[in-house]
C-alpha positions as CSV (number, residue, x, y, z in Angstrom):
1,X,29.6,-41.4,31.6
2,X,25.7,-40.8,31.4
3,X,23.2,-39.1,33.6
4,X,19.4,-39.2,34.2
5,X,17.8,-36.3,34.5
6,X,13.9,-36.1,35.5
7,X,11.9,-33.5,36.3
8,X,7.5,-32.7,36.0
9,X,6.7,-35.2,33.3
10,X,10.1,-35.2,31.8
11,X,12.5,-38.2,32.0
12,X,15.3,-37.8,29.2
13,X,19.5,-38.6,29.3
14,X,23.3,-36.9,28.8
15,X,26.3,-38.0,27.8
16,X,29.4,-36.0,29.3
17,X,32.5,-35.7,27.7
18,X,35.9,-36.9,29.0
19,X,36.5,-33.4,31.0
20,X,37.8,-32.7,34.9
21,X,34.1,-30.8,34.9
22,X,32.4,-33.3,33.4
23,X,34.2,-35.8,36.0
24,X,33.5,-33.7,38.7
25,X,30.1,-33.5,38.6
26,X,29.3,-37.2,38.3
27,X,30.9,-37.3,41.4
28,X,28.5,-35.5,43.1
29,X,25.9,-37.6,41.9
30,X,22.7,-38.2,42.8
31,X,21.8,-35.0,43.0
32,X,18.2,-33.1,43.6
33,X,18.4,-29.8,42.5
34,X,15.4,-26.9,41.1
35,X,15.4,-26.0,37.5
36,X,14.2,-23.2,36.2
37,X,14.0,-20.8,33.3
38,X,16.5,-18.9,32.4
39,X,16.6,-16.2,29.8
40,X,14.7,-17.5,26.1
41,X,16.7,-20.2,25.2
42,X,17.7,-22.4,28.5
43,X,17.0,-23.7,31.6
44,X,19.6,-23.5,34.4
45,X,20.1,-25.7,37.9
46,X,22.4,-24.7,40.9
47,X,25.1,-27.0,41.8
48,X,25.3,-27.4,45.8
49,X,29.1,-26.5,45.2
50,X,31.2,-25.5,42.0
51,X,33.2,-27.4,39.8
52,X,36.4,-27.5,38.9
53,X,37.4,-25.1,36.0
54,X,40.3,-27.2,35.3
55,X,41.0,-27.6,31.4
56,X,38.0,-25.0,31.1
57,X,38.3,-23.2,28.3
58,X,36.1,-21.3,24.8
59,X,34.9,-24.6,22.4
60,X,33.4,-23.8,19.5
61,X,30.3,-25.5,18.1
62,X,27.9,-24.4,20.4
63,X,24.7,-26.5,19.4
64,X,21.0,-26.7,21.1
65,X,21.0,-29.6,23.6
66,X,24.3,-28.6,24.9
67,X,24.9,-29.2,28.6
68,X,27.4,-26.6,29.8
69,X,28.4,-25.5,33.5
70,X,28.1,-22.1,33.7
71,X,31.6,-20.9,35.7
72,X,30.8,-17.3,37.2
73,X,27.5,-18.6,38.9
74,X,28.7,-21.8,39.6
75,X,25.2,-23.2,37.6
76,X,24.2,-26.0,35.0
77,X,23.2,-24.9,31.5
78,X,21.1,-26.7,29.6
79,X,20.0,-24.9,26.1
80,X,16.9,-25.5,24.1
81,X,17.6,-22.7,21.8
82,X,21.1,-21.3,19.9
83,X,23.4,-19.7,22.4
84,X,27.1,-18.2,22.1
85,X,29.5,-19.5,24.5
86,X,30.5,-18.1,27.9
87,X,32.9,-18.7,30.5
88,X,32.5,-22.0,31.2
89,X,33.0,-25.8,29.7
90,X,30.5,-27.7,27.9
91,X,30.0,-30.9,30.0
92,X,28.2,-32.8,27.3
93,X,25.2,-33.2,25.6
94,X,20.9,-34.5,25.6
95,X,21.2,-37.4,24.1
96,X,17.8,-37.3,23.1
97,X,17.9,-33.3,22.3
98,X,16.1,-30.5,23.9
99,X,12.6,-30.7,23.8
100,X,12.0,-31.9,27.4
101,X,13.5,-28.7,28.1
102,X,10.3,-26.8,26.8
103,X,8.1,-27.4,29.7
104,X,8.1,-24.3,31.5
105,X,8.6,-23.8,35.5
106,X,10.7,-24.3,38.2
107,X,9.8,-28.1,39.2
108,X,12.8,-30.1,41.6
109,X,14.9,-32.2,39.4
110,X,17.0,-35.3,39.8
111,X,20.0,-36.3,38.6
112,X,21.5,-39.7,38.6
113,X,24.4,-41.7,37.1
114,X,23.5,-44.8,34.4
115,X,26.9,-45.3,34.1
């Protein structure tokens, strides 16, 4: 499963990983959401409901361009700089990495299903 995610001048894509989450949230899809900045090393987005935590759990590897649902808040995660995990489930990853996540703001983003 892939997304599409634009927002200002960015245009840039996911993969998700095989995850009840990750499943959960392209369901929802398309969405339009606000992102915004969120601490010095992500960006975060509000779902319009919360996933499932089902087969949430700690994973290791934690990597900039990680794409993570953040459980307590109910928010996406999307980290252009090194971060330690938190409760929650990593939903996939930028395919193309994180720099589109540099531009600062809180612009409306889409996000849409390519397959």
């Amino acid at each position: 499963m892939r997304l599409r995610f634009t927002f200002a001048d960015q245009d840039f894509t996911a993969t998700l990983e095989d995850n009840p989450s990750a499943r959960d949230l392209f369901s929802m899809l398309p969405l339009d959401l606000t992102i915004s900045d969120y601490s010095t090393n992500e960006k975060i987005a509000y779902l319009p409901r919360k996933l499932t935590e089902e087969g949430s759990g700690r994973f290791g590897e934690e990597t900039v361009g990680d794409l993570c649902y953040f459980a307590p808040w109910g928010n996406l995660a999307m980290f252009h700089d090194p971060y330690s995990w938190s409760r929650g489930l990593r939903l996939g990853r930028l395919d193309q990495g994180a720099r589109p996540l540099l531009v600062r703001g809180e612009p409306p983003l889409r996000v849409e299903a390519l397959s």
